[in-house]
C-alpha positions in Angstrom: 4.2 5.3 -5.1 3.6 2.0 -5.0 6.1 -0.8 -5.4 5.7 -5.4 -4.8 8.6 -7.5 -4.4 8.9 -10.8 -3.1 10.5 -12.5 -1.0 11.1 -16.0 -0.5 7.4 -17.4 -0.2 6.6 -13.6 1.1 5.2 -10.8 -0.7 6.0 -7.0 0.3 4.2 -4.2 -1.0 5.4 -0.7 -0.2 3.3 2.5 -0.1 5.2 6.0 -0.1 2.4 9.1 0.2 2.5 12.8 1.5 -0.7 11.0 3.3 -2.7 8.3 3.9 -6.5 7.1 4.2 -8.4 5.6 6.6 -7.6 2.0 5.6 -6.2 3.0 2.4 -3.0 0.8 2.5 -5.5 -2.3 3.3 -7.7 -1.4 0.2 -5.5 -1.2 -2.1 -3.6 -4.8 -0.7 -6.9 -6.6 -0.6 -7.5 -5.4 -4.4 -4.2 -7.0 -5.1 -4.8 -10.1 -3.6 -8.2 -10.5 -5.9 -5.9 -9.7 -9.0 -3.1 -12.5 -7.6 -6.4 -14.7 -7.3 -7.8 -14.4 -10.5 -10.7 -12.2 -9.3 -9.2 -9.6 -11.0 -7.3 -8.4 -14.1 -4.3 -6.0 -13.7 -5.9 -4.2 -16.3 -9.0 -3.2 -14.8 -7.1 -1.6 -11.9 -6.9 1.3 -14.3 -10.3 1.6 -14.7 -11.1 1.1 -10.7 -9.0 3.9 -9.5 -10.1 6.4 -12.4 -13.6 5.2 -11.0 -12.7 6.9 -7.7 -15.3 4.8 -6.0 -14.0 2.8 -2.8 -16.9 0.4 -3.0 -15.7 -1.0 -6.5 -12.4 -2.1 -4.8 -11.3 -5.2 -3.1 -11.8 -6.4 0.4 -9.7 -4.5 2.7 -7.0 -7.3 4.0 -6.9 -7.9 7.7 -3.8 -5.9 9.3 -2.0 -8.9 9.9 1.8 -8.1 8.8 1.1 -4.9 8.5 3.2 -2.3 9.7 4.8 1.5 9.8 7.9 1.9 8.5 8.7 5.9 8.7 7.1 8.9 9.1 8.6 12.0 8.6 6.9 15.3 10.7 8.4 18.8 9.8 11.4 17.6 9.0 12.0 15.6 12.0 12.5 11.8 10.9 11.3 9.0 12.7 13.2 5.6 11.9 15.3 4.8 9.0 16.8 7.4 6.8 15.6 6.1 3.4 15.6 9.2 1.2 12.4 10.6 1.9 10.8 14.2 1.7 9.6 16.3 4.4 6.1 15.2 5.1 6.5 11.5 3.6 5.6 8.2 5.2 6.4 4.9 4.0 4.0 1.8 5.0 5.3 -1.8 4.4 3.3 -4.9 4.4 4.3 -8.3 3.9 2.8 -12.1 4.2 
């Protein structure tokens, strides 16, 4: 799940998953940033992640604001209790 907000002159994009990439988070923010550029159409993100081909996506954005929310390991939570599954993490980004 993926969900954008913003905030004052801020934007905050939130990734929930069971698991996460190598850089996945990063991808798929630096993508976003070519479609708030005009790069991009929102439309074509369709076709890019039915492509399943990393080298069609975006830059991957610097980890600057960047950072773990929760994680969630057999049960045991880590952080805020935010109504996720067993197994679920939640990464946050914002800038």
């Amino acid at each position: 799940q993926l969900s954008l907000s913003s905030r004052g002159d801020l934007v905050w994009i939130e990734a929930y998953a069971n698991r996460f990439l190598k850089h996945m988070v990063r991808a798929i923010v630096g993508t976003l940033v070519e479609v708030g550029h005009g790069k991009r159409t929102p439309a074509g993100l369709r076709t890019l992640l039915a492509a399943k081909d990393r080298t069609a996506a975006g830059r991957t954005a610097p980890p600057h604001g960047l950072f773990l929310v929760r994680v969630d390991y057999d049960g045991a939570s880590k952080g805020n209790d935010d109504g996720l599954r067993q197994g679920e993490g939640r990464t946050l980004t914002g800038g």
